[in-house]
N, C-alpha and C positions, 0 to 999 in steps of 0.2 A: 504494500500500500504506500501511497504517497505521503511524504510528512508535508502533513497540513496542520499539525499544530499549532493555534494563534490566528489561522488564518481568516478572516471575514468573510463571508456568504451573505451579502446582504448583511440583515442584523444578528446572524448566526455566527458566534464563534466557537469555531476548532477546539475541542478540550483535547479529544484523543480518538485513537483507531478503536473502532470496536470488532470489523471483522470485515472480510473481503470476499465475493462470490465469482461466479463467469458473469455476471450482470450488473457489477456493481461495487461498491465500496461504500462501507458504511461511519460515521464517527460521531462519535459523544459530542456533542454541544452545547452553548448554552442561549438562549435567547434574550438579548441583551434591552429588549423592546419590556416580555413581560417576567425577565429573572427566571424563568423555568427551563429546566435540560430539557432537548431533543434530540431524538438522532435524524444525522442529516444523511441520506444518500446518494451519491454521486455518481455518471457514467463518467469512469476514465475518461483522459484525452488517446489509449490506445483502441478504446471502445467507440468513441464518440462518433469517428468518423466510417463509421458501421451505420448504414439505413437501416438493416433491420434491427439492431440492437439500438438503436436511439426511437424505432418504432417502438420495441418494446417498453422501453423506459417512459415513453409519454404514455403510453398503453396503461403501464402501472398507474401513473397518476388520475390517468381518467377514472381508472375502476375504483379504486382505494375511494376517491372522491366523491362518488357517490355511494358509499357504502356509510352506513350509522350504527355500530351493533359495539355491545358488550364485547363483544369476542372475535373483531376484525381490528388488529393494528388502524388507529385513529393520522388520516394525512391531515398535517396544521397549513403547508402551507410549499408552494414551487418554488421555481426561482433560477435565474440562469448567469451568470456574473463572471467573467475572466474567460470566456472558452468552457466554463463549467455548469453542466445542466445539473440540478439537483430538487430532490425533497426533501422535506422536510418533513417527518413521523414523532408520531409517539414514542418516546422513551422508555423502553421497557426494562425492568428488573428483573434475573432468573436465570433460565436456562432454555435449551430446546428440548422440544421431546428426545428430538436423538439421541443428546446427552442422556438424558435420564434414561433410557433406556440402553444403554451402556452398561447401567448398572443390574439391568434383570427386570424380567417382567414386575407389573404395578398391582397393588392390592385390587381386589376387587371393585370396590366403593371410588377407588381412584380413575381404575377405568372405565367406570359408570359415567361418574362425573365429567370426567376430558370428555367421554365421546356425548353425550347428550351436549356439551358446551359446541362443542366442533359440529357436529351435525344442522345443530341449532343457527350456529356462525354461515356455513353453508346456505340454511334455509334462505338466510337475509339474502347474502349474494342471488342466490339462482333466482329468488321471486323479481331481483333488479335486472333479471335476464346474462348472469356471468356468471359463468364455469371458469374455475379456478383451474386446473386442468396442469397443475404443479404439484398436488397437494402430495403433503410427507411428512415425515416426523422431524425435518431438519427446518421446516415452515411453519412451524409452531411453536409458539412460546408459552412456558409455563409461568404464569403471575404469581402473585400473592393473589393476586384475586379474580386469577382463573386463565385459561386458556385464551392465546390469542392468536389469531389467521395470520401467516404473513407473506410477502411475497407475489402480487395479482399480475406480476408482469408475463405472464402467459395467459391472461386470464381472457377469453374469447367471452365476446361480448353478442349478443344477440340486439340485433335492430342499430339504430342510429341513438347515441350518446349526447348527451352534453357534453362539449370540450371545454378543457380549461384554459382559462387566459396564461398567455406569456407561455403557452408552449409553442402548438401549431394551429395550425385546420385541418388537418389530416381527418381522412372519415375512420370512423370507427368498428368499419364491419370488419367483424373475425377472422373471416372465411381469406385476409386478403395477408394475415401476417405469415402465414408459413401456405409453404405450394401442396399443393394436392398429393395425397400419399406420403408428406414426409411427419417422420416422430417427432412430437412435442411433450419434454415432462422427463421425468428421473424414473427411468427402466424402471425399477425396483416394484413402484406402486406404480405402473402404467396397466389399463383396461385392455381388455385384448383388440377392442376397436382402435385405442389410439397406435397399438401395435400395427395395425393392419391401414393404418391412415386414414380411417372413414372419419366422419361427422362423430364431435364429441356432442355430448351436454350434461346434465346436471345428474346423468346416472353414471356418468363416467368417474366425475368426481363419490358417487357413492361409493363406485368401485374401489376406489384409493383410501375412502375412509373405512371399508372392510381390511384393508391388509393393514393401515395402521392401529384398529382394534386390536388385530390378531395378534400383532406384533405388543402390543402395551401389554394385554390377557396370556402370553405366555411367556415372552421373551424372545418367541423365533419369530425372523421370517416369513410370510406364506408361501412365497412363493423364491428359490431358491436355484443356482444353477453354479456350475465351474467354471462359465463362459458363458458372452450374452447370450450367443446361440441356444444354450440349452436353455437358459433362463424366460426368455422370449417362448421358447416350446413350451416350457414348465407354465406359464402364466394361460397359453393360446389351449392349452389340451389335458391338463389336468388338475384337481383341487388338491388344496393343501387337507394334511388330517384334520379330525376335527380337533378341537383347543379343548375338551375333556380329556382328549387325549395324552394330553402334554399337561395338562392344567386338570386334575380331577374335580377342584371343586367350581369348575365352570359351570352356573346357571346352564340349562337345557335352551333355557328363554333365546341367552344369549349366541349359544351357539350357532341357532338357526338363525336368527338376525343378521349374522356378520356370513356365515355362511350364504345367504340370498342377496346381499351384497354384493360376494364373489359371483354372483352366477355369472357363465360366460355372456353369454345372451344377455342385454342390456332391458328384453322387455321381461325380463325373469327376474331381475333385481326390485328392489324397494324402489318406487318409480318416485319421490321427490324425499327430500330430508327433510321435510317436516311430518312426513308418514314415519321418519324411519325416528326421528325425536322422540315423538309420543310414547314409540315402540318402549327406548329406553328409560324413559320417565317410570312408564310401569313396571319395571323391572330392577328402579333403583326404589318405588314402593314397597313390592314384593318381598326384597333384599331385604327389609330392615327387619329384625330382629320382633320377633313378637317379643310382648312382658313376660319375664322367668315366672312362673308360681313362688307366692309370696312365701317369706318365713313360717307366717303363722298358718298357709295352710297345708305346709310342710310338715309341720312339728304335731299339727292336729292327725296327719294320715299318720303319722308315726303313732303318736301314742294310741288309736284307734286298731294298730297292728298288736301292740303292746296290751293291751286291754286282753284281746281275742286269747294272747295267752295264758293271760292271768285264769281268766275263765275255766282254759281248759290243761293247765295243769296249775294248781297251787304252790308248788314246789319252785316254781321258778318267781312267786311274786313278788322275793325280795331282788334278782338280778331285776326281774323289768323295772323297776322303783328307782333302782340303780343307775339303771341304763334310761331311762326317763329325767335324772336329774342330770347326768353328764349330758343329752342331747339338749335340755335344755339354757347349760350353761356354759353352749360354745359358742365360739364367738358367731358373729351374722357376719355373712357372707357380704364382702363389699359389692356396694354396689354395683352394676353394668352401667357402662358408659352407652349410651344410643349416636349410634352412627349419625357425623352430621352429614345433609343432604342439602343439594343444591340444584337448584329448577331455576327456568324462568319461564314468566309466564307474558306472553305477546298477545296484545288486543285485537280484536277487528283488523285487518283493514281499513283504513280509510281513519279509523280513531288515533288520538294522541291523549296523552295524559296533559292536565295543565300545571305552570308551572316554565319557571322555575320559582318566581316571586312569591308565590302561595303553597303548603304544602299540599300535595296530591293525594296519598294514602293514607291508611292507617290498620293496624290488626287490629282484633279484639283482643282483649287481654288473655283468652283463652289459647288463641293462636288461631282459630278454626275460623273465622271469617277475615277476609279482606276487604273495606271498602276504598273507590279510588275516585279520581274526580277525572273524568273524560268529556273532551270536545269530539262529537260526531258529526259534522258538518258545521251547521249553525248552533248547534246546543252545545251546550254545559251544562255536565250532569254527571249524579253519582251513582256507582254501580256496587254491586256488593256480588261479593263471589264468594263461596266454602272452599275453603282449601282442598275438600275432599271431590270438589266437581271441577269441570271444564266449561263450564258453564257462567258466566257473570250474569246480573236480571238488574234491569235500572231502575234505580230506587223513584217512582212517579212523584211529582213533587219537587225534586230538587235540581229545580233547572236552574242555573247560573251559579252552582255550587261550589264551593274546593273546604280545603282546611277539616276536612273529617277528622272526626274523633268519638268514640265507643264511651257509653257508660261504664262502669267497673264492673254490670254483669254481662255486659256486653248486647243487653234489649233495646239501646238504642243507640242513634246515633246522632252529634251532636254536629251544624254544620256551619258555615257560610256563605248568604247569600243575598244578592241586593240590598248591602246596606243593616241584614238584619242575621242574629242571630239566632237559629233555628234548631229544634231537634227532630225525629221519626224515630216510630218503633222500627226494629231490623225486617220483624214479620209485616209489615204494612199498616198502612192506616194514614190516619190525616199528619199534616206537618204543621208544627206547631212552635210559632215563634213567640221567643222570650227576651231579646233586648233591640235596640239600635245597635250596630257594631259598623263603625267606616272605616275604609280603607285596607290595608292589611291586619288582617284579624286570624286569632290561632285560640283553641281552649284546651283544658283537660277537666275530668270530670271526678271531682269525688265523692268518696264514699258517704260523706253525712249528707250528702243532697245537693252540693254547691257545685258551682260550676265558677272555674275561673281563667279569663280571658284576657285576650289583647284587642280593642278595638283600633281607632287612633294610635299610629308608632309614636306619635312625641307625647301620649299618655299615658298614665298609670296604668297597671293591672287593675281589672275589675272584677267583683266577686258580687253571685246573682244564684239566686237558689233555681234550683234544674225544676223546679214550677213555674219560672217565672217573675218578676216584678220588677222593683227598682236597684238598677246593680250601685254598686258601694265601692269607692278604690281602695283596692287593697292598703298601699300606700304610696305616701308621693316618690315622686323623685325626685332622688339626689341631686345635688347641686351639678352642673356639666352634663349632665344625662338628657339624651333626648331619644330614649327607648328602655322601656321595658317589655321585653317582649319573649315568644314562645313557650309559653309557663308551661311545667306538668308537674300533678301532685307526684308527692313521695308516700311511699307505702303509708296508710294508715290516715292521709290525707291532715296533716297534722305542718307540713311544711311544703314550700313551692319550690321546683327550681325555673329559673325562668334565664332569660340574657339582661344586661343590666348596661352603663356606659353609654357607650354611642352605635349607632350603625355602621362607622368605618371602626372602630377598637371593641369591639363587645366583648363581655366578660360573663362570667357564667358564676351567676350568684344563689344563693339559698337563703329565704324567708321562713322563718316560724310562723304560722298563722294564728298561736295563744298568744305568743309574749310581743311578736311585731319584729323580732331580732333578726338585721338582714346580715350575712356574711359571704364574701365573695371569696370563690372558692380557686378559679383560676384567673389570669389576668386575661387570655385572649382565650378565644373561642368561641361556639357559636352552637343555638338549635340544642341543646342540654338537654338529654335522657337517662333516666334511671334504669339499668340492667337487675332483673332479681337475685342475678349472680352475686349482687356486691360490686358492681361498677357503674359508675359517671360516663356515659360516654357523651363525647360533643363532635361537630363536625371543626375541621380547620384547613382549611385551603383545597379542600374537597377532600378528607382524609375525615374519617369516623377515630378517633380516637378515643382511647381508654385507661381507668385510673380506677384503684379497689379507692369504695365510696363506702362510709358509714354511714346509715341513714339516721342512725339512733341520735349520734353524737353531731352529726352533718359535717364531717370532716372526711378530707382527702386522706387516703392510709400511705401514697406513693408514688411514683413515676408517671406518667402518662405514657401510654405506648401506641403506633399506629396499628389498625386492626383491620379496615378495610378502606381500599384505596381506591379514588375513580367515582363518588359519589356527586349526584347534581347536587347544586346550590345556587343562590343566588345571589350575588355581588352588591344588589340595591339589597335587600330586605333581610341580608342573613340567613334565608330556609336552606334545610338544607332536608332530601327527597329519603327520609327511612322513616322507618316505625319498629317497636320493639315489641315482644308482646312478651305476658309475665309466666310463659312456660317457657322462652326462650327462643321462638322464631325470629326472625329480622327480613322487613324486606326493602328494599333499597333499588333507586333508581342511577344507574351507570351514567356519568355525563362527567363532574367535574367541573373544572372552569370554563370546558369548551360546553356545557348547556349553558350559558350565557352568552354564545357568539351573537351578532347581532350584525347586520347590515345597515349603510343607511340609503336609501331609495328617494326619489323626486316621482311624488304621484299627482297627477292632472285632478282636475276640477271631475273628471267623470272617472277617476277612479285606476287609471292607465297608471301603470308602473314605471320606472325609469331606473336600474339600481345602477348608483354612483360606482367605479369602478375599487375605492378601496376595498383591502381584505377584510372580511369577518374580527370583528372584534369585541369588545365589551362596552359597545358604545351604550349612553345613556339621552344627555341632552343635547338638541344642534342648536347655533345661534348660526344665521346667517351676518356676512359682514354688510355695512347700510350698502358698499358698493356692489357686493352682491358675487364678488370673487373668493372668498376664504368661508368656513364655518371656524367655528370654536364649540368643539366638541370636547364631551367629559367621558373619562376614560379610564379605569380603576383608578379613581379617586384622585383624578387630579385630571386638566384640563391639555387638550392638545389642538392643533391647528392645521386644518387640512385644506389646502391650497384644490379649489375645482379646475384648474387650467392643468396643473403639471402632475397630478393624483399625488403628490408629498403629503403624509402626514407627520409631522414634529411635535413634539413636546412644547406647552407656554410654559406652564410652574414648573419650577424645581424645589424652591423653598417650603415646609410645613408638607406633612401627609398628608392633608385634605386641604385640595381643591376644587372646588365646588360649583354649579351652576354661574357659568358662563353668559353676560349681558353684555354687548356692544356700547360704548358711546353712540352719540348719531355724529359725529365726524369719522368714526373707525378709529379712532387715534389710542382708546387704551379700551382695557376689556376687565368689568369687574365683576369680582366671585365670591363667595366667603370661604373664607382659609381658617385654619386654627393652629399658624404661622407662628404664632404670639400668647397661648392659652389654651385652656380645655374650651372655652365658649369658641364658637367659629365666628369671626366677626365680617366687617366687611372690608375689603381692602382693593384694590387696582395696579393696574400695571401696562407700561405704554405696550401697544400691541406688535411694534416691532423688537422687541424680545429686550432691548436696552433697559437697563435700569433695577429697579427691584421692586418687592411689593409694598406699597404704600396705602398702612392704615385709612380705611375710611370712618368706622365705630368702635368705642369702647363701649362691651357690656359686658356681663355676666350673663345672659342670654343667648342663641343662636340666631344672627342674624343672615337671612337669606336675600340676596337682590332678584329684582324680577325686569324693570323697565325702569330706562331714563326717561326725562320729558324731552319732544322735540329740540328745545336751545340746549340740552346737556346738563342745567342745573337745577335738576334735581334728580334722586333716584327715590323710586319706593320699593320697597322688600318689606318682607315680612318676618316679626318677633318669635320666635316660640320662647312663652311665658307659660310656665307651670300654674300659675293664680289665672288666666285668663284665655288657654289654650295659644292661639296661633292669631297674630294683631298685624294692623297693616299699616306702615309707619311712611314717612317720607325723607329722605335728607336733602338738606339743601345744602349744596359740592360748595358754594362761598365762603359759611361758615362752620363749617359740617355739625349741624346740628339736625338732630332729627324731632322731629312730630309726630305722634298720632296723629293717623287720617281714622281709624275703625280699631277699636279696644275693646270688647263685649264678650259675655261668655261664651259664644259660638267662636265658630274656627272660621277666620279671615283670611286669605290666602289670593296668589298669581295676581296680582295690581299690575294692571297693564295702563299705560296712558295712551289716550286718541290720539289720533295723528296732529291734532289744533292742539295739544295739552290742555286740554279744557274738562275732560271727564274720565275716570278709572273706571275700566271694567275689571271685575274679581268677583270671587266664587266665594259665597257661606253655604255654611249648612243650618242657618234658622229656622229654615222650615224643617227641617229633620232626614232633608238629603241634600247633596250640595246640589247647589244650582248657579246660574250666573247673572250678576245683577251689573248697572253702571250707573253711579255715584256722577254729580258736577264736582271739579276739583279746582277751588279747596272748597271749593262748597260757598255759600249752604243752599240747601236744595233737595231734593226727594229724589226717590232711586226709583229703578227700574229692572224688573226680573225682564230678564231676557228668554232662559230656559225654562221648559213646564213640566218635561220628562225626565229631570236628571242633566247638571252642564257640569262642564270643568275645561279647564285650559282656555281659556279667551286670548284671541290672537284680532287684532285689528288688521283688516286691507288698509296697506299705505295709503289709499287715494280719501282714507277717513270714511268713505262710504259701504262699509261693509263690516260685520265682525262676523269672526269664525269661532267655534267651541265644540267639543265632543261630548258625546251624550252614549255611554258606553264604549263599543267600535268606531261609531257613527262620527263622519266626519259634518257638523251642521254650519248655515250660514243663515244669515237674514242681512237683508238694509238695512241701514241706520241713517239720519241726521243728528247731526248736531248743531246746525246753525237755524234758528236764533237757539232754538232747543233741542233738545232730544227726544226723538222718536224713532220707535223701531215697527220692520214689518214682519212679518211670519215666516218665523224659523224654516227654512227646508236641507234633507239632506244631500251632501254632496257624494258620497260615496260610504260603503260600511266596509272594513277591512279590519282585521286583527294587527292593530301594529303597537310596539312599545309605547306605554304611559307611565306615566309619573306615579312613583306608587304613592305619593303624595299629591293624588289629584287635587285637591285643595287649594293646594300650593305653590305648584310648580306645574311647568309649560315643557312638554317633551318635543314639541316640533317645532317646525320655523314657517313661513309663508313670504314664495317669493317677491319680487319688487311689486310684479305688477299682479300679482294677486291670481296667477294662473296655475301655480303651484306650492306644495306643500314639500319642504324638506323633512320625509319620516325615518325614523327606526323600526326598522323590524329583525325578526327572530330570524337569522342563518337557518338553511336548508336543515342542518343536522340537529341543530335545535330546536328548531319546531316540529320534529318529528318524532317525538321521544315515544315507543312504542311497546315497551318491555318493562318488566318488573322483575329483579332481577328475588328471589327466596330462598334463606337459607334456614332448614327446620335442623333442631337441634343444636343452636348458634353458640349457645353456651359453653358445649363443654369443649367446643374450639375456645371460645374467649378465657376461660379458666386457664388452658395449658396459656395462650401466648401472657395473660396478665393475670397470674397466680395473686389470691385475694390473703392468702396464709392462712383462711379459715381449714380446719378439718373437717 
């Protein structure tokens, strides 16, 4: 391999080699954009100038790239720089099958596991129309948290592709990378058709995943020769033994499974992997270990033997007396461990789970039911599944749902939706709401009847009896905190754990609910669950982590250790996608940082899409510039600048962790945010827009202040307070003498002050009437308002030319006319288009799009391809007595 150490790839640097193929060169990097390893792959410069090896190389990226699974190596990103074409992959830790299997065939439960995970990996490809048509044991990697595909660069594609930018145009059909009659794929696990040159597809690869069964289940070979030639004959004209043979305690199940896999004949095989998944799924049920016969109904047939003989000779009644007290003073038999098992389970078609900003599932405490929150076209709704069926049944009622959560005995289920918070029996019946709840909202339920939640992120936890009525806050927050959130009782319902701090630093705290005693248990971390094992687990940087937890004492006993790796979460809100349940299941949704990719797109006034050519990333808000050439986008917590002529995107802040919601000047000359540069409060500050200089204070408080809009001439800005005594308040500064005002101080939540094009009126969103909506104030007043929205508004954006405002009303992108000269009046809302794209999870408050100059377009966010397709649940039943061995509690 070439020493590339150091060397730049784009924003990739060179850490080290990791390993070289005939396709390829691979190396350790690190990505200097978001801090994370990747490995990057590269065609040589002795490869490069190979057509068909540089076909193959774009070939890989195509396919990899439309691939989204748990268990397909994840592409981040291309890229071509110096003469060198490259990818960019997921960085994996481990080993290959080959390797391991070096060492000898794999337990049983082992090769259950790899092959329903690989099968399962398959199904995704083939249903995208690609045959992998490589597969092997050297193209597979073993995770910590599970099996993954690697290698699609032979992968023959069915029909016409999307191609990726910044390679070619080259078309995508199959049929044109290798010539008629010639072999593609490693002899070894090659189908007898790809021997013979015919047409592969998706049973050829089944083929391949029969001999790498066979090969995991015993240790040998299937198919075996001293030379191709024989090997070739061996694979075209005869079967390998069977794996009982070599393996006595091979399942009967299994052997026929991987045996009709081998058939030579392709329509004699298991005709897709998702027939042949299921196959194994039942088969790693089967597998599990029925319950031993307890002690006690041991000990009772014993002495019930013991009796019979007393009866019938007397002579022996003092040994059976005897022999009755030594059985029953030996020791009990330790316990059986229960195999743990690993499934996943994939929705419909056509459905997605929602999320990542809300949580999606949830077990019951029992283990035995799953419910999850699913969008099926236009709806949002919760579906409930038994673990023990294949079957899901949508719970009626809860359309616009997420955030589920189970009673303690698991009869109902507790949810959110529109605004409100809601419960349903599991068996059916009516749905029956019990509080207001806005914005992002999460509860848990306990045992004495209460239920306690998050409605509002910058408000207290609230606590509301699971009847119903007025909820009550738990307690306030702390001084610097502008979240308490994701609560779940602890055994016994007697303490909360909840996230405590801020949305960018969260911390994972514990509350008494007699005495009010809060104590913060770690400094970072996020989404806090109580394991029955005796552990804390929290999500952190998409990583589930784990810590032996007292619940008695509510103290941490040790370490924290990582436990499962690759989990979604959410960058704005903290969620992060699992559930625990109190026998010990876990189910978790696969994504990590990459389920918050995001695109940003320019859509028309009807709805027409446009997406801007930058990469996928973690965008949140756009500002466009007033001249209508740069945005100022915000970007894991801090603000960046993307140039629309040359596709550049750069970094503004560098100073303070959080930097925040990005507002133009109306000259473009500086761009202001709130930072927490200078303090735990984020305050407001600015900075010239051509990158010169530094950040310069605009408020001092003890408060979190947000900007929203300057006034036409520049002097003034209005953002809005989050105040603990008054919720969310709508202030103004004036840039002369930077002194700020109340414009709206009230117990309701004031939020997104936008000024008209004349500076003469603020439109902004309350929730007074008890959902937000949008109303427009005379500034500075005084004067009488006006609602704008009837059905629900948020985000109010003015058309420059002052005659027109725009606001969203769920999806819905809405518009009406306005005047404002002499006064204000407005005409009947209509809409412009309905699309699912990124909002503000502070709809209240904050403005997630932008609207061009002349009011013909919308600068949106939305969810990347692979993000908004989150399709699987990933289950692992008996979670625990893995979590014990990796993070031993010292209990006996």
């Amino acid at each position: 391999m070439a020493i590339l150490n150091g060397k730049r790839l784009g924003p990739y640097e060179i850490l080290s080699a990791i390993g070289a193929g005939g396709m390829g060169e691979v190396y350790r990097a690190r990505d200097t954009r978001l801090e994370r390893i990747v490995a990057v792959k590269i065609l040589p410069d002795h490869l490069s100038d190979r057509a068909e090896l540089r076909d193959r190389f774009e070939r890989e990226a195509r396919t990899i790239a439309s691939l989204n699974h748990p268990h397909i190596c994840t592409l981040y990103d291309i890229g071509h720089q110096d003469g060198i074409d490259y990818l960019v992959l997921e960085y994996l830790e481990g080993e290959t099958l080959a390797e391991r299997l070096k060492k000898g065939p794999l337990p049983l439960d082992q090769v259950l596991q790899y092959a329903m995970e690989i099968s399962d990996g398959l199904d995704k490809a083939h249903r995208k129309g690609i045959t992998h048509r490589d597969l092997k044991p050297g193209n597979i990697m073993l995770t910590k948290s599970g099996t993954k595909l690697l290698d699609f660069g032979l992968a023959k594609l069915r029909g016409p592709q999307t191609s990726v930018a910044n390679l070619s145009a080259l078309p995508t059909e199959g049929s044109n990378l290798t010539a008629q009659g010639s072999i593609v794929g490693t002899l070894q696990y090659m189908a007898p058709e790809q021997l013979e040159g015919k047409e592969a597809d998706a049973r050829t690869d089944i083929f391949a995943f029969g001999t790498i069964t066979y090969e995991m289940a015993t240790g040998k070979k299937a198919f075996e020769g001293k030379s191709q030639a024989s090997l070739i004959a061996k694979i075209l004209e005869t079967d390998p033994p069977p794996m009982s043979s070599l393996q006595p305690m091979t399942p009967p199940a299994l052997d026929r499974a991987v045996k009709t896999c081998l058939a030579k004949e392709p329509d004699n095989r298991w005709q897709t992997a998702s027939d042949l998944c299921r196959e194994l799924k039942w088969m790693a049920e089967e597998s599990t270990p029925k319950s031993a016969p307890s002690a006690v109904a041991l000990a009772s047939s014993r002495i019930s033997r013991r009796w019979v003989l007393v009866s019938a000779a007397a002579c022996v009644f003092a040994a059976a007396i005897a022999a009755l007290v030594v059985w029953a003073l030996r020791p009990a038999p330790a316990p059986v461990a229960r195999p743990v098992t690993r499934t996943v389970i994939t929705l419909p078609p056509g459905d997605r789970l929602v999320g990542p900003d809300q949580p999606a599932l949830a077990l019951s405490p029992d283990g035995k039911q799953l419910a999850y929150a699913t969008i099926r076209g236009a709806t949002q709704q919760l579906y409930l599944r038994a673990m023990d069926s294949l079957e899901a049944k949508p719970i009626p009622g809860t359309e616009g749902a997420s955030s589920p959560f189970f009673s303690p005995d698991g009869q109902w289920l507790g949810f959110f939706a529109n605004g409100k918070l809601k419960k349903v029996s599991v068996s059916g019946g009516a749905v029956l709401t019990l509080s207001d709840a806005r914005g992002t909202s999460a509860g848990s339920w306990g045992n004495g009847g209460s239920i306690i939640f998050q409605s509002l992120i910058s408000a207290p936890l609230q606590r509301i009896s699971d009847a119903g009525g007025t909820a009550q806050p738990l307690a306030p927050l702390e001084k610097g905190e502008d979240a308490n959130t994701w609560p779940e009782f602890l055994p016994g319902s007697q303490a909360v754990l909840f996230n405590g701090g801020t949305l960018e630093s969260p911390k994972v705290a514990v509350q008494s609910i007699a005495t009010g005693d809060r104590r913060d248990l770690t400094p970072t971390g996020a989404f806090p669950r109580y394991a029955a094992s005796g552990h804390l687990i929290y999500e952190q940087a998409g990583t589930l982590m784990a810590v032996p937890f007292d619940p008695q004492r509510l103290e941490i006993k040790g370490a924290a250790v990582p436990v499962i790796e690759g989990v979604a979460r959410s960058t704005v809100t903290d969620a992060a996608q699992y559930s625990i349940s109190a026998t010990g299941s876990l189910a978790y949704v696969s994504g990590g940082s990459e389920a918050n990719q995001r695109r940003m797109v320019w859509v028309s006034r009807n709805g027409m899409e446009q997406p801007l050519p930058a990469s996928p990333h973690t965008y949140q808000y756009t500002r466009l510039s007033p001249d209508g050439r740069r945005v100022a986008v915000e970007l894991d917590n801090q603000i960046w600048l993307y140039d629309l002529a040359t596709d550049r995107l750069t970094p503004f802040t560098f100073e303070g962790s959080i930097n925040q919601n990005p507002t133009w000047t109306p000259d473009g000359k500086r761009i202001a945010f709130y930072s927490n540069k200078e303090g735990e409060a984020a305050n407001l500050f600015w900075q010239l827009a051509d990158g010169s200089g530094g950040l310069e204070r605009l408020t001092t408080s003890d408060y979190t202040h947000v900007p929203k809009s300057f006034s036409p001439d520049g002097q003034l800005l209005a953002f809005h307070e989050n105040n603990p005594k008054t919720a969310k308040d709508i202030w103004v500064l004036r840039l002369s003498d930077r002194k700020a005002e109340p414009f709206l101080r009230t117990p309701f939540i004031e939020g997104a002050p936008t000024f008209s094009p004349d500076g003469h009126w603020l439109a902004y969103v309350s929730n007074e009437s008890g959902r937000p909506e949008v109303y427009v104030q005379p500034y500075p007043g005084p004067g009488g308002k006006w609602q704008i929205s009837t059905e629900g508004g948020t985000e109010p954006a003015w058309n420059r030319n002052g005659r027109e405002l725009f606001y969203r009303s769920g999806d819905k992108m809405m518009a009406l006319d306005v005047t404002t000269q002499p006064t204000f009046s407005a005409g009947k809302s209509k809409m412009l288009f309905e699309r699912r794209y990124f909002t503000s999870d502070f709809p209240l408050v904050g403005t997630a799009y932008d609207v061009s100059a002349d009011g013909q377009r919308f600068l949106m966010v939305k969810d990347a391809e692979q993000a908004s397709a989150v399709t699987q649940i990933n289950v692992v039943l008996n979670w625990f007595e893995e979590l014990k061995q990796k993070v031993p509690t010292g209990k006996k």
